[in-house]
C-alpha positions, 0 to 999 in steps of 0.5 A: 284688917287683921279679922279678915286676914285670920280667918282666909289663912284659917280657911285655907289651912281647913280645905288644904288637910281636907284635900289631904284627908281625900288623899289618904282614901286612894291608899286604904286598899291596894298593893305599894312596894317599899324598897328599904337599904340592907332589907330589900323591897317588901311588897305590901298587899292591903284590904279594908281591915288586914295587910300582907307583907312579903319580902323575897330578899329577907324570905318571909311573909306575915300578915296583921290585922288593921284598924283605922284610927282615922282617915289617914292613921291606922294600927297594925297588930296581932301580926302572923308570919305566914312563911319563911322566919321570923328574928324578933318574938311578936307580943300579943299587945305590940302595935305599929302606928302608921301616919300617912302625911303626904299622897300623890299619883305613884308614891305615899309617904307615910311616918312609923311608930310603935309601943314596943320601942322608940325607933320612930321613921318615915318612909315611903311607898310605891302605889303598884295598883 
């Protein structure tokens, strides 16, 4: 009884992240808003292998290359600023990790890391298109 039992919960586990993996396609390319306390809404454009973000309230815009680590991971680096200015120096080998956990019809959310500090967060964007 035991066998049986393990192998429907092994199962069920295995289609619920494939649905999950599924999930995370819709949101590889588009256009989502994230509104964040004391920084304002940054709107962030994304193709098959780079992101735009622009934030009117913090006056800048830069860009990064992107890279897909999996189905719902990917890193950004070698980040331009494209406009405005910029408080923190950008290194040549810094990257953001970005995990996406969770995607509906108008929100994904999504957990942030990166190698140049320990501040890690989890956060949530708008689907615009």
């Amino acid at each position: 009884m035991r066998k049986p039992l393990s192998l429907v919960i092994c199962l069920l586990i295995v289609i619920c992240s494939q649905a999950q993996v599924n999930k995370c396609k819709k949101v590889r390319k588009g256009v989502f808003k994230l509104v964040t306390p004391g920084r304002g809404t940054t709107i962030v454009t994304r193709t098959s292998s780079q992101q735009i973000e622009s934030n009117d309230s913090l006056g800048y815009k830069v860009s990064f290359d992107m890279v897909w680590n999996d189905n719902c991971t990917y890193i950004l680096r070698n980040r331009k600023l494209l406009s405005g200015t910029s408080k923190s120096e950008w290194k040549l080998d810094y990257e953001i990790k970005v995990e996406i956990t969770e995607v509906t019809d108008k929100i994904y959310k999504a957990h942030f890391s990166c190698n140049f500090s320990s501040f890690v967060t989890d956060f949530q964007l708008e689907i615009i298109e």
